[in-house]
C-alpha positions in Angstrom: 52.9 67.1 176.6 52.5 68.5 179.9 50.1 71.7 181.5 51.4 73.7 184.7 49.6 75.0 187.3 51.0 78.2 187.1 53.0 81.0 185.1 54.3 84.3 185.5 51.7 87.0 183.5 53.0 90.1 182.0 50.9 93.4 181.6 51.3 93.9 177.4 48.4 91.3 176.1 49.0 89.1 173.0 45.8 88.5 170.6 48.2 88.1 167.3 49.2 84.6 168.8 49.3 81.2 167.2 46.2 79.3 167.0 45.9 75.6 168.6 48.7 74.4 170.9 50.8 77.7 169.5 53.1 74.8 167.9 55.1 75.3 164.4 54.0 72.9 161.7 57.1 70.8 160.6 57.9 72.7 157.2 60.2 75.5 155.9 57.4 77.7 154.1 56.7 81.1 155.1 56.1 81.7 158.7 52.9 83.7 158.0 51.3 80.8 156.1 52.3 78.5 159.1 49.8 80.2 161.7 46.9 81.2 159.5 44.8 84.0 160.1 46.2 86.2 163.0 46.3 89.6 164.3 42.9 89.5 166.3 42.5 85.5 167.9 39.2 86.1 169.6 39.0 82.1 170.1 42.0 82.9 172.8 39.8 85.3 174.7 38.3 84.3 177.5 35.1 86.4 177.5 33.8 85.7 181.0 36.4 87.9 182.7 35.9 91.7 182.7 39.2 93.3 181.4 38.8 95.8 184.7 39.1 92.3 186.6 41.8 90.8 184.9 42.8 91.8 181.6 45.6 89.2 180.8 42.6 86.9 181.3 40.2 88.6 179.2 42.6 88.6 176.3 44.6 85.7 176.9 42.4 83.3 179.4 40.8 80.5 176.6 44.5 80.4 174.9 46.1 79.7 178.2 43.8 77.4 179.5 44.5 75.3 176.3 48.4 75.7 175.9 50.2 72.1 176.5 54.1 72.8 176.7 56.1 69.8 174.9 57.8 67.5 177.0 61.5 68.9 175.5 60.7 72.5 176.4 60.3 74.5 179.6 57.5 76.6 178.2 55.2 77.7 175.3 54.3 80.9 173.6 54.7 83.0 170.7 58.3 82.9 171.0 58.6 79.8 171.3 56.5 79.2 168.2 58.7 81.4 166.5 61.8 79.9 167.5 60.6 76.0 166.8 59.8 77.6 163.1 63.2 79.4 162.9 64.5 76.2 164.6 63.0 74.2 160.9 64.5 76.3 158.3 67.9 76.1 159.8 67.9 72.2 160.2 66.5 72.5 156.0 69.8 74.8 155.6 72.2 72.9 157.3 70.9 69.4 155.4 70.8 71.0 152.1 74.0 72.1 152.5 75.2 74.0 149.4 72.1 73.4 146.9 70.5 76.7 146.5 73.1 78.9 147.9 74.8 81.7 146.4 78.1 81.4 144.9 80.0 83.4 147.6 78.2 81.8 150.5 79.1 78.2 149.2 82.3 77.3 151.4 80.8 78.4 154.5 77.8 76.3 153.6 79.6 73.6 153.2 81.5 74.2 156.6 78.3 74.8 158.7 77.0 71.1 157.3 80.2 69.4 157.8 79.6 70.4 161.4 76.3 69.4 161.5 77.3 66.2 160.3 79.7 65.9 163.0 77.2 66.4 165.6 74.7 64.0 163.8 76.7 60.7 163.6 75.7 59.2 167.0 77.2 55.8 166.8 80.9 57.6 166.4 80.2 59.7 169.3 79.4 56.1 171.5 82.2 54.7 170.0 84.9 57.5 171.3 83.2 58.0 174.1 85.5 60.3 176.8 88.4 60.1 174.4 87.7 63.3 172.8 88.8 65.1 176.3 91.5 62.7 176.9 94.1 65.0 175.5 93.2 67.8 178.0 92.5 65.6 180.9 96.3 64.3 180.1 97.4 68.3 180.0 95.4 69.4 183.1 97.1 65.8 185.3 100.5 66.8 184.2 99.6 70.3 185.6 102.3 70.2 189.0 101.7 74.0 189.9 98.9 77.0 190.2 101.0 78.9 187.7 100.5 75.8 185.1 96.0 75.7 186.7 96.4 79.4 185.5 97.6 78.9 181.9 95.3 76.1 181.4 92.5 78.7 182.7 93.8 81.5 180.0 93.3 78.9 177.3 89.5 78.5 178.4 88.3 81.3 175.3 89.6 78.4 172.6 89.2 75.1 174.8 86.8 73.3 177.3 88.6 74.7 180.0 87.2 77.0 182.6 88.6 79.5 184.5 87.9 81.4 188.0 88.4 84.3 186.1 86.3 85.8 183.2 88.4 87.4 180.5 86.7 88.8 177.6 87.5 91.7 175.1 85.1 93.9 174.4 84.3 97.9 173.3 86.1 100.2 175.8 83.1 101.9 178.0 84.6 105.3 177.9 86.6 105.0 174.7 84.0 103.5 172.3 86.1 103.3 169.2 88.0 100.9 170.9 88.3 97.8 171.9 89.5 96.4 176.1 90.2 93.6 177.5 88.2 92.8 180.4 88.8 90.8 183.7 86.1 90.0 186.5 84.7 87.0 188.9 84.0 83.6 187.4 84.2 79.9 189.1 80.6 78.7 189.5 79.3 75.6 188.1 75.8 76.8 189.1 73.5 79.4 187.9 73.8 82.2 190.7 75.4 82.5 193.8 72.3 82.9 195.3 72.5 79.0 194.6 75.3 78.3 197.1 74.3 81.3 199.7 70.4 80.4 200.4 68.7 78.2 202.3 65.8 78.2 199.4 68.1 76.3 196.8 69.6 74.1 199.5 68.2 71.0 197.5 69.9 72.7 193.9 73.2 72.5 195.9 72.8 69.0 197.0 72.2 67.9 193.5 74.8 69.4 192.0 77.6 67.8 194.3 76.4 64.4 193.5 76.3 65.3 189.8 80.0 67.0 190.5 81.0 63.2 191.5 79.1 61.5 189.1 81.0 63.4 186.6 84.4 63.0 187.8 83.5 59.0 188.4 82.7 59.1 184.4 86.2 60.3 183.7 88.0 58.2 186.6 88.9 60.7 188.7 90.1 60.0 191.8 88.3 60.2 194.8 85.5 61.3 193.3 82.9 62.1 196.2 85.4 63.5 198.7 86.8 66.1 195.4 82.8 66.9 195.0 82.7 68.3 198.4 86.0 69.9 198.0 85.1 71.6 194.4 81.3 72.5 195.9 83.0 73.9 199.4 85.6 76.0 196.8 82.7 77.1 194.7 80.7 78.4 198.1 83.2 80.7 199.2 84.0 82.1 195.3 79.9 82.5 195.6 80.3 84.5 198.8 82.8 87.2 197.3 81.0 87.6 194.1 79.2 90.7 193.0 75.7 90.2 193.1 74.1 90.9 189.8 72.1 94.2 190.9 76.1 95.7 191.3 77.6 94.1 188.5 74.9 96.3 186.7 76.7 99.3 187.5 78.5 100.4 184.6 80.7 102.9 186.4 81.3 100.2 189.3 82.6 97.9 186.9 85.2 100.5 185.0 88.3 99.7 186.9 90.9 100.4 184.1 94.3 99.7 185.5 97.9 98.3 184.0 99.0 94.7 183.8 101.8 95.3 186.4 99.1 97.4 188.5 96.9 94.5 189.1 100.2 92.0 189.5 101.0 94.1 192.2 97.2 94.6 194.1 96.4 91.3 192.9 98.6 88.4 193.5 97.9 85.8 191.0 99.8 84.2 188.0 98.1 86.8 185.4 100.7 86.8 182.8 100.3 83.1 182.4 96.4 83.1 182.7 97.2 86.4 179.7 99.5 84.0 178.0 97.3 81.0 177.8 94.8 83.6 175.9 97.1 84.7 172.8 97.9 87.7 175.2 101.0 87.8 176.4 102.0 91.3 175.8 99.0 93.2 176.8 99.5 96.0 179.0 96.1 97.4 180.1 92.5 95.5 181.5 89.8 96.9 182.9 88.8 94.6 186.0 84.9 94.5 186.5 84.3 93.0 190.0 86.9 95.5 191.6 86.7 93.9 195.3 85.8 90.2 194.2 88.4 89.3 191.9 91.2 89.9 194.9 89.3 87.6 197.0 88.9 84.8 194.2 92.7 85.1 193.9 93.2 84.5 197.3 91.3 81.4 197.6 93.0 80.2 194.7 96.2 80.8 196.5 95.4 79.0 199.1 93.2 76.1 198.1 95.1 72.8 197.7 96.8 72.5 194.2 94.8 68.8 193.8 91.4 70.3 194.7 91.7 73.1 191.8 92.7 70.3 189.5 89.3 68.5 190.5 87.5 71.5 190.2 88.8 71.7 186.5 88.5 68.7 185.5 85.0 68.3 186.6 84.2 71.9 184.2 86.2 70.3 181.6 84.6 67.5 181.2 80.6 69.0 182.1 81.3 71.3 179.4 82.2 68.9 176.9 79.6 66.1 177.8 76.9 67.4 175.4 79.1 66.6 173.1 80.6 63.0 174.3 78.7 59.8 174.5 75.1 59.1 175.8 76.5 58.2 179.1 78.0 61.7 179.4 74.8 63.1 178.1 72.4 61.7 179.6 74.0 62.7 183.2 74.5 66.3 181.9 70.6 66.5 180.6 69.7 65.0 184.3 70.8 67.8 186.0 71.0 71.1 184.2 67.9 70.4 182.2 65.7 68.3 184.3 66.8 69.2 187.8 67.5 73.0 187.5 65.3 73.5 184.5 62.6 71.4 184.9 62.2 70.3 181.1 60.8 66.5 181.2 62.9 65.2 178.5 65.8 66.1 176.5 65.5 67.8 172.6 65.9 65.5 169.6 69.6 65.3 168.3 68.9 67.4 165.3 67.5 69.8 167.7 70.5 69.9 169.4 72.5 69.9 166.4 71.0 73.2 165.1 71.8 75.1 168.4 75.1 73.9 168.9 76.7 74.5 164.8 74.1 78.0 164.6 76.1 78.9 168.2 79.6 78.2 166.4 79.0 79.4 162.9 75.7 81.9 163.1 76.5 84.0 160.5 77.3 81.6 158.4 74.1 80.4 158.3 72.3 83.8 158.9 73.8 85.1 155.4 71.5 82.0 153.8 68.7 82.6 155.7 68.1 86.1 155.2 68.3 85.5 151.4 66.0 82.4 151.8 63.2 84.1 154.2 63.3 87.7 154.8 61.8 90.0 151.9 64.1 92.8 151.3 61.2 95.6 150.6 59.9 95.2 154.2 63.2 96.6 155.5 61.9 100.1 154.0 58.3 99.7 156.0 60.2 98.8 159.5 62.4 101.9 159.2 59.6 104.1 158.5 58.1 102.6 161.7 61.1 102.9 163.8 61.0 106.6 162.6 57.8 107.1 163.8 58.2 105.6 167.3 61.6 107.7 167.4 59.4 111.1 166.7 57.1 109.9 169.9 59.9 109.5 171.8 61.3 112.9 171.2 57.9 114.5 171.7 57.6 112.5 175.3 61.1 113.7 176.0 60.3 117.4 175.5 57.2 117.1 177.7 58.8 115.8 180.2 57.7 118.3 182.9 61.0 117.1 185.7 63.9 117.1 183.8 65.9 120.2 182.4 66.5 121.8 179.1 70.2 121.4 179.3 69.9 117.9 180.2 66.9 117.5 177.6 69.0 118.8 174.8 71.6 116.1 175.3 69.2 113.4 175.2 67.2 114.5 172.4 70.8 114.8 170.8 70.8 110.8 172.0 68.1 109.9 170.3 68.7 111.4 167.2 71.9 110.0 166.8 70.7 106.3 167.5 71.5 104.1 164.8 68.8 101.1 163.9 70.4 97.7 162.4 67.9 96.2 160.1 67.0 91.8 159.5 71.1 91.4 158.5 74.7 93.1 159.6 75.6 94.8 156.1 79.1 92.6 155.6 79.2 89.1 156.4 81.9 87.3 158.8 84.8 86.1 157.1 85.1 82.0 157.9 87.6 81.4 155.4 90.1 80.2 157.9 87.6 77.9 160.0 87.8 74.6 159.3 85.2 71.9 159.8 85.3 68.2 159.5 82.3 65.9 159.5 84.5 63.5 161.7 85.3 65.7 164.6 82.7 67.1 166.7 84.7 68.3 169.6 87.4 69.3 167.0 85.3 71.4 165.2 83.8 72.9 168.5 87.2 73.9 169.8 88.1 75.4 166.3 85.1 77.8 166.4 86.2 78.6 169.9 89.6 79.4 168.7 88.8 80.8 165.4 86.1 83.5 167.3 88.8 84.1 170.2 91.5 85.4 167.5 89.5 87.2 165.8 88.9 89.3 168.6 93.0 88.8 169.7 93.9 89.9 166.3 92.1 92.8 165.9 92.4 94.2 169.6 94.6 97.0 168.7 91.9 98.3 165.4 89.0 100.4 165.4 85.9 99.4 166.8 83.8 97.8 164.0 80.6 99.4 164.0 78.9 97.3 161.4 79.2 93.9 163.8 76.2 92.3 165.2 76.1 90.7 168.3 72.8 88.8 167.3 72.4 86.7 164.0 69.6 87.6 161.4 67.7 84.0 162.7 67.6 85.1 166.5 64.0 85.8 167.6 65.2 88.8 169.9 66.4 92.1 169.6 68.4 94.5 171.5 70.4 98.1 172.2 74.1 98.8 173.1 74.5 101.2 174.8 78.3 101.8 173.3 77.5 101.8 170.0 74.0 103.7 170.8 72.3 101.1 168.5 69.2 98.8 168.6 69.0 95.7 166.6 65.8 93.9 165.1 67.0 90.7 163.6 65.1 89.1 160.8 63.7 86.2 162.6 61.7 88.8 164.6 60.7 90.8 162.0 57.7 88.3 161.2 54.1 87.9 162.0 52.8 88.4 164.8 55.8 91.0 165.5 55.2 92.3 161.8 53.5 91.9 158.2 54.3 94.1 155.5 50.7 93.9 154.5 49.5 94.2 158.3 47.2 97.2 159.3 49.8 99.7 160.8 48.1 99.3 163.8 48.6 95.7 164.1 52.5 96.2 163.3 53.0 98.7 166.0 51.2 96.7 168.5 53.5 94.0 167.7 56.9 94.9 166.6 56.4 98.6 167.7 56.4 97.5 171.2 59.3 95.5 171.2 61.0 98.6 169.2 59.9 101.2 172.0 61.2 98.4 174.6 64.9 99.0 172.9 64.5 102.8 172.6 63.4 103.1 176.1 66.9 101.3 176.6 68.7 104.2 176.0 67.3 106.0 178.9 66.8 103.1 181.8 68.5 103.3 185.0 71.6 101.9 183.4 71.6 103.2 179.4 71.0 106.8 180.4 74.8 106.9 182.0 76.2 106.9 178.0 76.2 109.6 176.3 75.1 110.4 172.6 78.5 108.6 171.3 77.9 105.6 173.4 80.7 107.4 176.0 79.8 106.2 179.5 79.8 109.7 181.7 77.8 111.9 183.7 76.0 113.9 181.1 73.1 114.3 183.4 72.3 117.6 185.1 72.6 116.6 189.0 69.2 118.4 189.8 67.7 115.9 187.1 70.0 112.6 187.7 68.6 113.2 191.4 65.0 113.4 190.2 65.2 110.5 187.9 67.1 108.1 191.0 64.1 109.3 193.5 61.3 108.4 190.8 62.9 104.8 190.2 63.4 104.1 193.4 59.6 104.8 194.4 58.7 102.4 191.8 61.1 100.0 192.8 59.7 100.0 196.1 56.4 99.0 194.1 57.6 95.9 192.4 59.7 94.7 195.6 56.1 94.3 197.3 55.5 91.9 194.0 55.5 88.2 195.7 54.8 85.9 192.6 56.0 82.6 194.9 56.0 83.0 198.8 59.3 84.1 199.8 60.4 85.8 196.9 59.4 88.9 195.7 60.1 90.5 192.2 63.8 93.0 192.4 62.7 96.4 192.0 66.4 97.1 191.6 66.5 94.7 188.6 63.3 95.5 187.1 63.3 99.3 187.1 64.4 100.7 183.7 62.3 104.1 182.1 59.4 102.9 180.3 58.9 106.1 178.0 56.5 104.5 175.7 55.7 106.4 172.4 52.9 108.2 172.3 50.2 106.2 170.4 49.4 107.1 166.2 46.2 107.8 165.6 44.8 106.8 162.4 41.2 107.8 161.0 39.5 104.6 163.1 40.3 106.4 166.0 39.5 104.2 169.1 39.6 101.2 167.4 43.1 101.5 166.1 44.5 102.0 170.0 42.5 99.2 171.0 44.0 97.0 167.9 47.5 98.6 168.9 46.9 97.1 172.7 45.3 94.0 171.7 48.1 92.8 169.3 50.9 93.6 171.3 53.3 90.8 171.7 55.1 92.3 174.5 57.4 90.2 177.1 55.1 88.1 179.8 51.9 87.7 177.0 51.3 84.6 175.7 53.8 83.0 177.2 53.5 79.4 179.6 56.0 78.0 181.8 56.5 74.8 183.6 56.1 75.4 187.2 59.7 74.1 188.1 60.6 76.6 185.1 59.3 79.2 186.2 61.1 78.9 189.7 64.3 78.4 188.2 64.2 81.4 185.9 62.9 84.2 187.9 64.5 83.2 190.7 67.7 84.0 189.2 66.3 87.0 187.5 64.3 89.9 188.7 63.5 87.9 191.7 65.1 88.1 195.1 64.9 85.5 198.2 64.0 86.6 202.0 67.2 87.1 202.7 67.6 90.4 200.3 69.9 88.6 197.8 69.3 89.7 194.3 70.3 88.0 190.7 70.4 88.9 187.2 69.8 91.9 185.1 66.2 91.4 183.6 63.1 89.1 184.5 63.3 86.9 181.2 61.8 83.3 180.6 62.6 81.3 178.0 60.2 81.5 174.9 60.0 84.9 175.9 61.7 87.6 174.3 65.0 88.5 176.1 66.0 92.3 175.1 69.9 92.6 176.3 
């Protein structure tokens, strides 16, 4: 266990955390028996401090000061206690396999523990070694031409391919009860392309082209150093065109709907066989996201040497599989992405691993047993009065709002009401019946679930959009709001103390899970959710006189959190960070001042109780809300891990 000498600190305070060390004991009972007493942990204060001087001190200071981080994590906090808990039950699921399960949720069972199995029998994975891959290493050397590189990159959706190119299918922006195939800038091996661009990470780059060759030199790749430099000099210019991650924000900026033939003809490149590789061979429309960056990519890839883009994919072939592979393959892949760029000391257990990797493949199969294991049905009542509640103080803040318009007020008071709220589980279950899993064939069984979640979206390309799919399973401590379907989602894994008790003083639960709630809401009407509409239709629905207004207010506090300098040299992206923070007015109950000062103290909000590894913390808000001197900017929302990420 480890302490760092610094973390990042978040305004929202958290007094309903853990006790101790904030670690989950090693059982499957109820969470809320786990921590003890909790709502008010006035032995994490740290009295000394006035709250005037530093209130994330005075609330959090004693806690903080005592939180060790364990040596397989890159931080600690409620989260992160919440997760290692969530973490338990779903190792108890996937070992019991189908004792206790319902009758209809049997097969699946089975399936998700065959997996598990797979991942779990060590000694076969050191006795196979690289020959799970060989196959596709065989494929991509008999490769002879970029039109073959581009079908092996349209197979990447169902294989451990990659490809320069994203292609994903997803709800139409401006056509929400459909569904669109989208294509935009891909290529990088590393996290950002701040990464290749800045002097800053100049050490990040130099690591990753030795691991580059040390991965090709594991799979007896030729010329393994001098196709490292190649692949990281390739990877520097697809850096160089890329979008930065402030403008791939831009949902109107990334609506580029065009024909099949139209981008064959703007954008040279073998698209029908990249289309082909991905079950898609007679589509006739995409919508292309990075509009000026995806002609550029093609370019290069038009004129880089056929043998360097066959390096390039076999070294993302074989990184991506070597979680997967022997410990020799491991170990490397640990070294770098989790020790190097994430500073975690030493790699998880291999049950640990076992549980993210078959609860990333086959989610809902376990999420439909753990909602019936651990998520009390009658509390889905009490959280949907509370959401109510927070959506009636929303609606009053949105009349008062003394700068915006009626007409435009009217539309988003129509927006709010018609928000719809997704409650601990989706209301169908997916369907695995045509997954298979065997206990005998890890990488097998990964590429199935690859192809099996691929043609499921392939297949039903041309229906309506499903409205009663979750993009998060019931076990995901998070929560979040789409914009298209004009929906936020509260999982069941976050629906539990702190975040929320049935039998918690209201004031306690709207603290907790009421902030995280208003977070979502507040979603709706940030810098980027306010351009859809009521149905989740992206257009201009805003008055001018009040889009104006609103761009000129979130700029001016933009320019407030680009002065932020958490690290010397990089300040905090007030073009990332801005979104509308239209809390709900605060209930009063008959305790008066004490329930706001409960509803404050017990508010579990992002940036609380949260503790990072120094290294950690580097790495992730450097690639988040942070920008370097130089004015380059990276991804959507300042998030740590342990931390709640809201999409």
């Amino acid at each position: 266990m480890g302490k760092i000498s610094s973390a990042v600190a978040g305004v929202m305070i958290l007094l309903a955390a853990p006790q101790a060390t904030g670690r989950a004991e090693q059982s499957v009972s109820p969470v809320v028996g786990e921590y003890g007493p909790w709502g008010f942990d006035r032995t994490g204060m740290d009295s000394s401090t006035k709250p005037g001087d530093d209130f994330f001190r005075y609330a959090n200071g004693a806690w903080y000061d005592r939180t060790l981080i364990a040596p397989d994590r890159d931080s600690n906090g409620v989260d992160r206690v919440l997760n290692d808990a969530v973490e338990l039950r779903i190792r108890d699921i996937l070992e019991r396999g189908e004792d206790g399960v319902e009758a209809r949720a049997r097969p699946d069972a089975a399936k998700i523990g065959a997996f598990y199995a797979a991942f779990m029998n060590e000694a076969r994975a050191e006795t196979l070694d690289a020959q799970p891959i060989k196959p596709l290493i065989q494929q991509l050397r008999a490769a002879v031409s970029r039109d073959d590189l581009a079908g092996l990159m349209g197979t990447s959706p169902t294989t451990f391919f990659s490809s320069i190119f994203s292609v994903s299918i997803d709800v139409d922006s401006k056509a929400p009860d459909k569904y669109v195939v989208s294509i935009g800038q891909s290529g990088l091996g590393l996290p950002d392309r701040d990464y290749y661009l800045t002097p800053q990470f100049a050490d990040k780059k130099a690591a990753y082209q030795a691991y580059v060759a040390q991965i090709l030199e594991l799979i007896d790749w030729e010329a393994p150093r001098q196709s490292a430099a190649a692949i990281l000099a390739f990877e520097t210019v697809i850096a160089g065109a890329s979008w930065t991650v402030a403008e791939q924000r831009d949902s109107e900026k990334t609506y580029n709907p065009m024909s099949v033939a139209q981008l064959e003809q703007t954008v040279p490149f073998p698209w029908r066989r990249l289309l082909e590789g991905a079950n898609l061979r007679d589509l006739d429309r995409v919508v292309v996201l990075e509009n000026t960056a995806v002609p550029k990519i093609a370019d290069l890839f038009a004129r880089t040497p056929v043998e360097t883009l066959k390096a390039w994919q076999a070294f993302h072939l074989a990184d991506s599989a070597a979680p997967y592979l022997s410990k020799r393959f491991v170990s490397a892949n640990f070294d770098f992405h989790g020790k190097t760029l994430g500073g975690v000391l030493e790699i998880s257990e291999r049950w640990k691993r076992g549980v993210s990797i078959v609860n990333g493949a086959m989610g809902e199969a376990i999420g439909r047993i753990y909602a019936a294991r651990y998520f009390p049905v009658e509390a889905k009542a009490k959280v949907e009065a509370l959401v109510e509640q927070l959506r009636l103080a929303l609606k009053g803040r949105i009349e008062r709002v003394a700068w915006m318009g009626q007409e435009t007020k009217i539309k988003a008071l129509e927006k709010l009401a018609r928000l719809n709220v997704k409650i601990a589980y989706p209301a169908k279950w997916r369907d695995y019946s045509t997954l298979e899993a065997r206990p005998d064939d890890l990488v097998g069984d990964l590429q199935a679930a690859g192809r099996f979640g691929w043609l499921r979206k392939v297949n039903r390309l041309n229906s309506p959009v499903d409205r009663d799919e979750w993009m998060m399973t019931p076990q995901t401590v998070n929560a979040y709001y789409d914009p298209n379907m004009n929906e936020i989602v509260l999982p069941a894994a976050q629906l539990q103390p702190p975040y929320f008790d049935p039998a918690a003083d209201p004031a306690v639960n709207y603290g907790g899970i009421g902030a995280l709630i208003g977070h979502e809401l507040t979603h709706a009407f940030d810098d980027d959710g306010r351009r859809f509409d009521a149905a989740g239709v992206l257009s201009d629905w805003w008055m001018p006189v009040d889009a104006e207004e609103f761009k000129v207010r979130a700029e001016e506090l933009g320019r407030q959190y680009d002065a932020f300098e958490p690290f010397p040299g990089a300040h905090v992206n007030g073009d990332l960070t801005i979104m509308v923070r239209s809390w709900a007015s605060r209930r009063q109950s008959s305790t008066g001042s004490l329930a706001t000062s409960v509803f404050f103290l017990a508010s579990p909000s992002p940036g609380a109780r949260n503790r990072l590894r120094t290294q950690s913390v580097s790495y992730w808000c450097l690639i988040s809300t942070l920008r370097s001197s130089s004015g380059s900017m990276a991804s959507s929302e300042m998030w740590t891990p342990g931390m709640t990420l809201s999409a």
